[in-house]
C-alpha positions in Angstrom: 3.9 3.9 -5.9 7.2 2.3 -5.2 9.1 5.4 -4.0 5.7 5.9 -1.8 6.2 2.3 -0.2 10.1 2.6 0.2 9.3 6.1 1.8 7.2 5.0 4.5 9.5 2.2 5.2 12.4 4.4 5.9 9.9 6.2 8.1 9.5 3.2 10.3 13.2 3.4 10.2 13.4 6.8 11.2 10.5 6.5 13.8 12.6 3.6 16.0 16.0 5.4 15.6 17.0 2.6 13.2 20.1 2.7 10.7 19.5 3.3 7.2 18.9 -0.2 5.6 19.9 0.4 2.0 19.6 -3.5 1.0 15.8 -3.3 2.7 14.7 -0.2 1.1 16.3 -0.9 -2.5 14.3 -4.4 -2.0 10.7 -2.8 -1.3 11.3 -0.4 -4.2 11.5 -3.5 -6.4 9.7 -5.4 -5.3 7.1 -3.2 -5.3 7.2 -2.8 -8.8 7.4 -6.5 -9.2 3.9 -7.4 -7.1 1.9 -4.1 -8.5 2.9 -5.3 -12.0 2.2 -8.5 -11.8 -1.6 -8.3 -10.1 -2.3 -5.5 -12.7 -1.1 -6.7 -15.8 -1.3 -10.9 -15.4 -4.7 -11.4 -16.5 -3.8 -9.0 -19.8 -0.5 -11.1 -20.4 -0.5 -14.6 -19.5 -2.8 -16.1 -22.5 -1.5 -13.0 -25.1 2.4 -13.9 -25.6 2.6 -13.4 -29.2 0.1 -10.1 -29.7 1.2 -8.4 -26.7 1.1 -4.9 -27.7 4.8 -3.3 -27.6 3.8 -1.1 -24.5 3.0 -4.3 -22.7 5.9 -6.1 -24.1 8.2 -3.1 -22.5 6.2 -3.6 -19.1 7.3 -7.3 -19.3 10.3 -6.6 -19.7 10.7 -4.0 -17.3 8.9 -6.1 -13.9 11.4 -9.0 -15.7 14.8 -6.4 -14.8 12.7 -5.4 -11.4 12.3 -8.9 -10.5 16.3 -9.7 -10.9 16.9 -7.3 -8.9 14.1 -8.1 -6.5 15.7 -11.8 -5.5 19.3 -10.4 -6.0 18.6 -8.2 -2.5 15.9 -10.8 -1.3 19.2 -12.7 -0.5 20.8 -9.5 1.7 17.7 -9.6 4.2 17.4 -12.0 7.3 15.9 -15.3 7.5 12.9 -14.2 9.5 12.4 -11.2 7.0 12.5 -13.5 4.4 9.6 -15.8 6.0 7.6 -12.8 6.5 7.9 -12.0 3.3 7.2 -15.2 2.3 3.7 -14.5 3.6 3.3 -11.2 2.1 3.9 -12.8 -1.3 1.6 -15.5 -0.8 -1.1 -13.1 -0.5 0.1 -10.8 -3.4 -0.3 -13.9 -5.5 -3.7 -14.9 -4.5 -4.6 -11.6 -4.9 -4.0 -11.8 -8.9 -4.1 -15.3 -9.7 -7.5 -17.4 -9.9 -6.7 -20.4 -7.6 -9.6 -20.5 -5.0 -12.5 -22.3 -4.9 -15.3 -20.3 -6.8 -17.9 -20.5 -3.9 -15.9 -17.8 -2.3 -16.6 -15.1 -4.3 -19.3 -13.2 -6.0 -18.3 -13.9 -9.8 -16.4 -16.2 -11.9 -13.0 -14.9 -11.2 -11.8 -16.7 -8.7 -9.2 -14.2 -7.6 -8.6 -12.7 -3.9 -9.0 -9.3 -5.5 -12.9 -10.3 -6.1 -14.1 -11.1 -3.1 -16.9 -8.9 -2.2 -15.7 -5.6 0.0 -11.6 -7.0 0.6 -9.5 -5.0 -2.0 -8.6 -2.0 -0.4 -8.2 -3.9 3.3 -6.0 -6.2 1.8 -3.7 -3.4 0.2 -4.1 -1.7 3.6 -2.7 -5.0 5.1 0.4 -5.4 2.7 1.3 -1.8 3.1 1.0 -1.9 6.8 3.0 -4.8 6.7 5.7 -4.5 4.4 6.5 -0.5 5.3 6.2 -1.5 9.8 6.7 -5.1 10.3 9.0 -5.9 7.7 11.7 -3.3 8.7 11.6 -4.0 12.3 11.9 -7.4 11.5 14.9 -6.9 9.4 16.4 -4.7 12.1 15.8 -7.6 15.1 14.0 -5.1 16.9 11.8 -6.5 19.9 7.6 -6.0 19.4 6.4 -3.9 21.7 2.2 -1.8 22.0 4.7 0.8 20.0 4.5 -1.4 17.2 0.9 -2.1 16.9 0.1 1.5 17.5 2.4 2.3 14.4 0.9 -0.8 12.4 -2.8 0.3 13.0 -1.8 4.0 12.1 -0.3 3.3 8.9 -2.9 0.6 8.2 -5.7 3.6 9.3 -3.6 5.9 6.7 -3.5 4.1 3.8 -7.0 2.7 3.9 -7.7 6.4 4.1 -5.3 7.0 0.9 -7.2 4.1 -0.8 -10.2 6.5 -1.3 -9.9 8.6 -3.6 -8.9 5.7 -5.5 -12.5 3.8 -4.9 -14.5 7.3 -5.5 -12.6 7.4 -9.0 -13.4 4.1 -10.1 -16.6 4.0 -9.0 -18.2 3.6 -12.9 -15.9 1.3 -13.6 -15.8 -1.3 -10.9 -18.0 -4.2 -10.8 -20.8 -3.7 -8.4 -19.9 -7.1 -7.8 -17.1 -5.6 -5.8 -18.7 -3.9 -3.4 -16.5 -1.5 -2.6 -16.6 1.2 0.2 -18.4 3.5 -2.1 -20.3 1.4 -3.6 -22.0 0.8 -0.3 -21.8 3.7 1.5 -21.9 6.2 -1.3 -19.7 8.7 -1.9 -19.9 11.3 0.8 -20.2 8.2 3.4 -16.7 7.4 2.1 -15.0 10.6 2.9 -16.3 11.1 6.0 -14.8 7.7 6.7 -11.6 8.5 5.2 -11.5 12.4 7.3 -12.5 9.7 10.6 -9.4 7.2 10.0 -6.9 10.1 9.1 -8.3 11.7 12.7 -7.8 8.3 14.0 -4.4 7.9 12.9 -3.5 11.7 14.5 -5.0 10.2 18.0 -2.9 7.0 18.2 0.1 9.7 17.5 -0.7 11.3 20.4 -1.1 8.5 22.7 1.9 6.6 21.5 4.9 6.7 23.6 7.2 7.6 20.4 5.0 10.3 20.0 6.8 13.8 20.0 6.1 17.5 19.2 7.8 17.5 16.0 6.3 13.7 15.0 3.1 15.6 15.8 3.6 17.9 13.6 3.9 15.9 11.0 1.7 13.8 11.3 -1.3 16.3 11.8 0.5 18.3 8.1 -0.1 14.9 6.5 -3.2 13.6 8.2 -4.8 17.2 7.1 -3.6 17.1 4.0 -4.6 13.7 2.9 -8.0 15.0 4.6 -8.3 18.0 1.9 -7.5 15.7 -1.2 -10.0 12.8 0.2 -13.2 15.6 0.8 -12.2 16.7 -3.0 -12.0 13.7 -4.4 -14.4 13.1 -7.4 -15.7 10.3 -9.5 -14.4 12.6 -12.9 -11.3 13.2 -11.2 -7.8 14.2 -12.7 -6.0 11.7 -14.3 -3.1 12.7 -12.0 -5.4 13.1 -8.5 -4.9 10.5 -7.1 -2.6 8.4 -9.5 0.3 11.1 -8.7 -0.5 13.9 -5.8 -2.5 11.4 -3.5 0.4 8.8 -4.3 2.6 11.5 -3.6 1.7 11.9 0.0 3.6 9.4 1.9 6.6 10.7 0.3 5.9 14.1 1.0 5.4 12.3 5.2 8.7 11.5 4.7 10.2 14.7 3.7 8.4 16.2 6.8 9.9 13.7 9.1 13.4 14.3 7.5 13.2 18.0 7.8 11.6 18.0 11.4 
């Protein structure tokens, strides 16, 4: 999951004609690690110090190193990247930690993560945000429609990516949730993920970075995110979409690079 964030960061990169930013890539990677970590494994640890099991222990002690090493190259960024990413955080952290007032949400939990239908847009959001606006940022690089054309794509994408996801914990999430599938069903849900990969291939086209070769890879990826979605399946692979669907912006990367 971190390589796939860091990858489609360098891609903005790559996209604007930017110099590699080592200090801004190394940073997404952990803190990547640092935020998926702590929204997945916070409600386990935080009231279970002394019978963590030793696989959770190690996870501790693992987002602990990431986290280090998280604020050691927070300090290499810009101001304005760091206020930005100020914001980003915030989010990440209401996200896991039950703070809000209970009337906003459908159960007891209190957390960002349970109000009714937002999950996967906020993860959309964050992605878009932290792999498009967050290097430009970084890079002082003047907003322009290019920009919102690249943020609505990648946001368009991973939604898209999010699927599989949704269809495979579909008996497991709380129908509390109310997540794509759970109110559209499942074939609703990939026809909406095939229509936001196409949508992502038409704002490539009328982008004015667009380019034969940017094209091409973005029409290899949008089709092959659009083959994994429409096979998707509630008994899916452990690996389905936990690895190859994962796997995908990297592979966008490697296109780019090669292209």
């Amino acid at each position: 999951m971190a390589l796939a964030v860091s990858s489609l960061s360098y891609l903005t990169l790559l996209r604007y004609n930017l110099p590699l930013d080592i200090n801004l890539l190394v940073f997404i990677f952990f803190a990547s690690i640092t935020g998926y970590n702590f929204v997945k494994y916070f409600g386990l640890a935080k009231f279970h110090h002394r019978s963590l099991a030793k696989r959770l222990k190690f996870i501790q002690v693992f987002s602990l190193i990431c986290f280090v090493l998280m604020v050691y190259f927070v300090f290499q960024l810009d101001i304005a990247t760091i206020i930005l990413l100020s914001v980003f955080a915030l989010i990440t952290f209401l996200y896991a930690v039950p703070i809000l007032p209970t009337r906003l949400f459908m159960d007891e939990t209190q957390k960002l993560r349970s109000v009714s239908g937002l999950k996967v847009y906020l993860i959309a959001l964050i992605w878009s945000g932290v792999t498009v606006i967050l290097p430009l940022t970084n890079a002082d690089t003047l907003f322009d429609v290019t920009v919102v054309i690249s943020f609505v794509q990648r946001f368009m994408f991973v939604l898209a990516l999010m699927l599989p996801f949704e269809i495979r914990d579909l008996n497991y999430d709380s129908l509390k949730l109310a997540t794509i599938p759970q109110r559209i069903g499942v074939r609703y849900t990939k026809l909406m993920g095939c229509l936001l990969l196409a949508g992502m291939c038409l704002l490539e086209i009328i982008s004015p970075l667009s380019s034969i070769k940017s094209l091409t890879a973005v029409g290899l990826v949008a089709t092959i995110s659009a083959i994994f979605v429409s096979f998707s399946r509630i008994d899916q692979n452990r690996y389905y979409s936990g690895f190859f669907v994962e796997a995908i912006p990297i592979l966008w990367l490697l296109l780019a690079m090669i292209l």
